[in-house]
N, C-alpha and C positions, 0 to 999 in steps of 0.2 A: 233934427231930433234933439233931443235934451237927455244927457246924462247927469243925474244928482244923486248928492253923498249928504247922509247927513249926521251931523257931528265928526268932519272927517278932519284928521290931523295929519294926515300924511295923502300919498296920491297911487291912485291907479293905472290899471293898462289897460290898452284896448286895440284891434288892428283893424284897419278894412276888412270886410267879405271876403272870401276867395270863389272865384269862379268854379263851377261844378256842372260837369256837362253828363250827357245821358239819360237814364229814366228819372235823375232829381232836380228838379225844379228850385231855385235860389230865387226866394228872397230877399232883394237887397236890404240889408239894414245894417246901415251907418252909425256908428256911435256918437255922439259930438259930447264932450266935456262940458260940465257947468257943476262947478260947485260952490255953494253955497257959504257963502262966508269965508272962502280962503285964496288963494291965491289956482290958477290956472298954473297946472304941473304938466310935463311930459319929459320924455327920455324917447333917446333911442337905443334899443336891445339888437342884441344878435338871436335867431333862432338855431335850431339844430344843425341847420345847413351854412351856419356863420353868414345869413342876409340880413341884412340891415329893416327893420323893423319898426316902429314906435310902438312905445307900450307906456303904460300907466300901473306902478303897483301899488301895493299895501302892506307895512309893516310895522302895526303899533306899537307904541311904545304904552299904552294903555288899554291893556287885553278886555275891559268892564264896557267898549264903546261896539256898537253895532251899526257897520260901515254898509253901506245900499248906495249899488251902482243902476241905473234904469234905461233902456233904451228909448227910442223914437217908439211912436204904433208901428206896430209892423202887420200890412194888410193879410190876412188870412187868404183871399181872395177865392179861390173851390174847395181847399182843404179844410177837411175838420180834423186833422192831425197834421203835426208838427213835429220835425225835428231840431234837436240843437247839437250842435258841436261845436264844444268849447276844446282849446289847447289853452294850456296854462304849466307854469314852473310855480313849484311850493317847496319852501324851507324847513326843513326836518326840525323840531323844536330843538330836540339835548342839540343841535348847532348853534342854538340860538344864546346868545349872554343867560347866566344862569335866573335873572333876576326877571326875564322877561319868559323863558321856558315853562314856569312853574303854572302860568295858567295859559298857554299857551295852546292851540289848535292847529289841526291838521287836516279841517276840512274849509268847502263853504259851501252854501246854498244855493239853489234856482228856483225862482220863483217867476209867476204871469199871472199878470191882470188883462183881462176879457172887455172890451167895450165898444161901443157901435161911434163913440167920438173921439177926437185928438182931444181928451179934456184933462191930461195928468199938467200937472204943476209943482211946485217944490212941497207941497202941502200936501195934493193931492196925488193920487190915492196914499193914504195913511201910510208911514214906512211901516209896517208890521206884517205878518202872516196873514190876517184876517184885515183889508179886505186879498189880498196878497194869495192866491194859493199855493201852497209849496209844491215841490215835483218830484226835490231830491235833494238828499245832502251829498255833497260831490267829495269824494277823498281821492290821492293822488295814487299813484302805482308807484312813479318814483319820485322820492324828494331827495333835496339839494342838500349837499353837505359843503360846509368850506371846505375849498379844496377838491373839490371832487369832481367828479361828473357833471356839466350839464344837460339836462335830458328834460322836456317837457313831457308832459300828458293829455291825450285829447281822450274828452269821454263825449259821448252820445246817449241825447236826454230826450222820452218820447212826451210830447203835449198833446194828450185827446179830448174827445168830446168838444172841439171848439166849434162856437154858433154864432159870435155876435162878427162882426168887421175885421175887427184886428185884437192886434195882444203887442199887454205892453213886457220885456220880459228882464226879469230886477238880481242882479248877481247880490248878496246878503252874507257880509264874515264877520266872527267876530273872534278874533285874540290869534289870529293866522296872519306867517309874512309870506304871501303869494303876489304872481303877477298874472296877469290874465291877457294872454296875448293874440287868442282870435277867436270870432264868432260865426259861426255857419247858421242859416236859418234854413231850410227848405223843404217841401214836401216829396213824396214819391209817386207819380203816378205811371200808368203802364202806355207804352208809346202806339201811333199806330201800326197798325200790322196789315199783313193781308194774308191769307193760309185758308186753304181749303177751297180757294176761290170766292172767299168772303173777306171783306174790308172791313175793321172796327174801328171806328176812331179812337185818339186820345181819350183814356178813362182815369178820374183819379177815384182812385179807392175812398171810401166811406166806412167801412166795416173792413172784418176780417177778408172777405171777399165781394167783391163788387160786381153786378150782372152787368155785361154791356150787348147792345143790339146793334147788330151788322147790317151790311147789305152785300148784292152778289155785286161779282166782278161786271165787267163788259162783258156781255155774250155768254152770261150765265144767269141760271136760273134755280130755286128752290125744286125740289120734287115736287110734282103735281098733288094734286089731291087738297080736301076741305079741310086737312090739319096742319098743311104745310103751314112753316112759318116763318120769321126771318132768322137769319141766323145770330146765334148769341154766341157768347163767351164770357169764361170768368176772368177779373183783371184782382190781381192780391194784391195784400195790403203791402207788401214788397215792393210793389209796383213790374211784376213778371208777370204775364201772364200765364193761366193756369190751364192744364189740359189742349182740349180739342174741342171746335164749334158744335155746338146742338146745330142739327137741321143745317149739315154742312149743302153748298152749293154743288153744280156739277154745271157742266158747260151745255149748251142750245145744240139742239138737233142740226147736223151741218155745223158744225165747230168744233175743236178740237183741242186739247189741251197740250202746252209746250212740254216742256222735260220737266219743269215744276208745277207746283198745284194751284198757281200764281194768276193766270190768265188762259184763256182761251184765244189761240191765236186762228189767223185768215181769214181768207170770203166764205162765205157763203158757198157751202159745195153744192154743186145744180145736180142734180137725179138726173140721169138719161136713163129714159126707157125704151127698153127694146122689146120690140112686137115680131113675131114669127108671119115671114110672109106667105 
């Protein structure tokens, strides 16, 4: 993947993915460095917990330039929403030389481009908002003072309505000295389950709430009748599921259900009948 900067006079940060296990689903996306006209920078940082790190920052000396970092495509693949979590350290301006404070900032931008091919290039898509859509302007909780505290910030940023393949997604500051030291991508969906003696698969949310259709366990069966149906469930956009099954299961005539609603255990109990002689 391609990260570019354009008009950039100094250098950024950036960190691997981190692993995230459970109902959220990671997206791998790698950042890789490519800027444009200047020389390949890196460092390596300490984070919170003093681990060794690499990162890539920014702090101009010319607050009038508007610096864009972009990612690889990152596949969308079932989600049509997105999350990001970014962690980052940013420098309180009055810290900053008086000469560089006075038009100085304390935030930056997130921005995604949508598109069905790998077709970004240093040119393309335009650095700008438009074709670019913005998301949010990012400001910190805590900023850096000389001498002070180090303390990073991680915010979480939501991307909806996505349709096309993938999205490319573009960090945008201008007149801020930050470092940007990691990026999360992933979506949330609801895991499977089994409850009531109905099975649902893996569901990823689309909407506020998502309908998914079940099926019964082994040796279980819908209630009879011409309305029976299968059984459903809501999966949120949380990625929890919601409630209790419509047209929950119950277990087959001669079967029996364990201590949970899980399965219906044993053979087949045989009827003995008895006749008076």
């Amino acid at each position: 993947g391609d990260l570019l900067s354009r008009n950039v006079t100094v250098f950024w940060v950036i960190l691997v993915l981190l692993p995230m296990t459970g109902f959220l689903f990671i997206l791998k996306c790698i950042f890789m460095l490519y800027i444009r006209g200047t020389q390949k920078h890196s460092m390596i940082g300490l984070d919170d917990e003093g681990t060794s790190v690499r990162t890539y920052q920014l702090c101009p000396g010319d607050s009038s330039t508007s610096h864009w970092l972009r990612s690889r495509l990152i596949p969308r693949r079932t989600a049509s929403v997105l999350y990001v979590e970014i962690r980052f350290t940013m420098m309180e301006c009055s810290s900053l030389p008086f000469n560089s404070h006075r038009s100085c900032k304390e935030t930056f931008n997130l921005h995604y481009y949508q598109t069905d091919t790998d077709e970004a290039t240093n040119t393309h898509p335009a650095w700008m908002e438009n074709p670019y859509t913005k998301v949010d302007t990012v400001a910190a909780d805590f900023l850096l003072r000389r001498g002070g505290e180090r303390k990073s910030n991680v915010k979480t940023l939501r991307i909806s309505r996505l349709t096309k393949r993938g999205v490319y997604l573009a960090f945008q500051a201008q007149g801020v000295c930050m470092a940007l030291l990691a990026v999360r991508v992933y979506f949330k969906k609801c895991p499977t389950l089994t409850r009531s003696f109905s099975r649902f698969p893996e569901t990823v949310p689309h909407t506020l709430v998502e309908g998914a259709q079940g099926e019964c366990v082994d040796n279980a069966v819908t209630p009879p009748g011409e309305l029976a149906r299968p059984p459903s469930m809501l999966c949120g956009e949380d990625g929890q599921w919601v409630g209790q099954p419509a047209t929950a299961c119950a277990c087959r005539p001669g079967y029996e259900a364990t201590d949970t609603d899980l399965r219906c255990r044993g053979e087949r109990v045989t009827e003995i009948i008895c006749q008076r002689e």
